[in-house]
N, C-alpha and C positions, 0 to 999 in steps of 0.2 A: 481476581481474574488473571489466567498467563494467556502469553500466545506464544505463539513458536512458529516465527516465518523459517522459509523456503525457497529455495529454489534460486536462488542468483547465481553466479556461472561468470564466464567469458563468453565474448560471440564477438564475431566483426560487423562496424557500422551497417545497417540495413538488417541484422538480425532479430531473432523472436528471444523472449523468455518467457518464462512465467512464473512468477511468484505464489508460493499459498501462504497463509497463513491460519493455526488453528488455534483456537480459542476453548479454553479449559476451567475449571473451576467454577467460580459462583453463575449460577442459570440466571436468564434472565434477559431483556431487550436491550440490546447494544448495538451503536450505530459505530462504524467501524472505518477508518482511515488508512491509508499511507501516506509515509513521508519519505522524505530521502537528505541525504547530507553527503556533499561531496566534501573532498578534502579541503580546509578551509574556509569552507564555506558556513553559514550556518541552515540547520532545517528546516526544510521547506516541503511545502504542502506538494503533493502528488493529485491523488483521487480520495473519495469519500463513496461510503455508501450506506445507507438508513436500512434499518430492521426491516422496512418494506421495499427495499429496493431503489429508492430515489438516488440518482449518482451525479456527485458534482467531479470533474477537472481543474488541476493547472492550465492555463492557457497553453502551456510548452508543451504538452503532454495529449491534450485532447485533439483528438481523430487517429492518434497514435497507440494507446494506450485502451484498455477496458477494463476497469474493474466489476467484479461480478461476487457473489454470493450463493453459499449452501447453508442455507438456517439448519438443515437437517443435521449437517455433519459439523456445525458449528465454525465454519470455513469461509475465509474470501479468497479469491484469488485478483492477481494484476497480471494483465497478458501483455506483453510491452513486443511490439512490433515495429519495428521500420527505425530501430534503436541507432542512436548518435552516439558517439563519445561525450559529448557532454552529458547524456543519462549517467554518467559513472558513478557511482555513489553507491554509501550504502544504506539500501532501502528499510525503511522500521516499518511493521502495522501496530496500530495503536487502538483502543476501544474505549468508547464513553459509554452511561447511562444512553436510552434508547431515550434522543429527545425528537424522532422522525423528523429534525431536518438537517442537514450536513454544516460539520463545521469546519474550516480551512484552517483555526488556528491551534497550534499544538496543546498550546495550555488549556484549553477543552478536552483533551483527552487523559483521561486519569489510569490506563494501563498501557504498557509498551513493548514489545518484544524485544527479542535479542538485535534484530537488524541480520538481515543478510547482504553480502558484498556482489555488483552488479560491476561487471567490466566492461567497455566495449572501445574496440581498440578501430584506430583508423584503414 
């Protein structure tokens, strides 16, 4: 399986982005993650979302944040609204087998993508 996330940028505090990430090679049910890693820091769980749509959050991130899904196009997206500087990081999606329910820890997920860089300046 690869992916190929998207879409990270610059914006100032209170701005939108949005992330995709697409999902390629072997078919099959995959429940699908974000993570993020700021400088220093080590990575940390973002959002989750299950082959059938079940969506977990970070505490930091939830009412802020949406992740969502296109099974068709093989696609998730993260819509990150009302963005802090501390979002700064850069953000990875990741995909496991399709076990329909969300996992928060990284080593459950056995593919990763490139990481796209997310800035948000004060």
């Amino acid at each position: 399986v690869q992916l190929q996330a998207s879409g990270g940028g610059v914006t100032q505090a209170g701005g939108s982005l949005r992330l995709s990430c697409v999902r390629s090679g072997r078919s099959g049910s995959y429940d699908m993650g974000w993570f993020r890693q700021a400088p220093g820091k080590e990575r940390e769980f973002v959002a989750a979302i299950t082959r059938i749509g079940l969506q977990a959050y970070s505490d930091s991130v939830r009412g802020r944040f949406t992740i969502s899904s296109d099974n068709a196009k093989n696609t998730i997206f993260l819509q990150m609204d009302s963005l802090k500087p501390e979002d700064t990081a850069v953000y990875y999606c990741a995909a496991r087998s399709g076990q329909h329910y969300n996992s928060r820890q990284a080593a459950d997920y056995g593919s990763w993508g490139q990481g796209t860089l997310v800035t948000v300046s004060s």
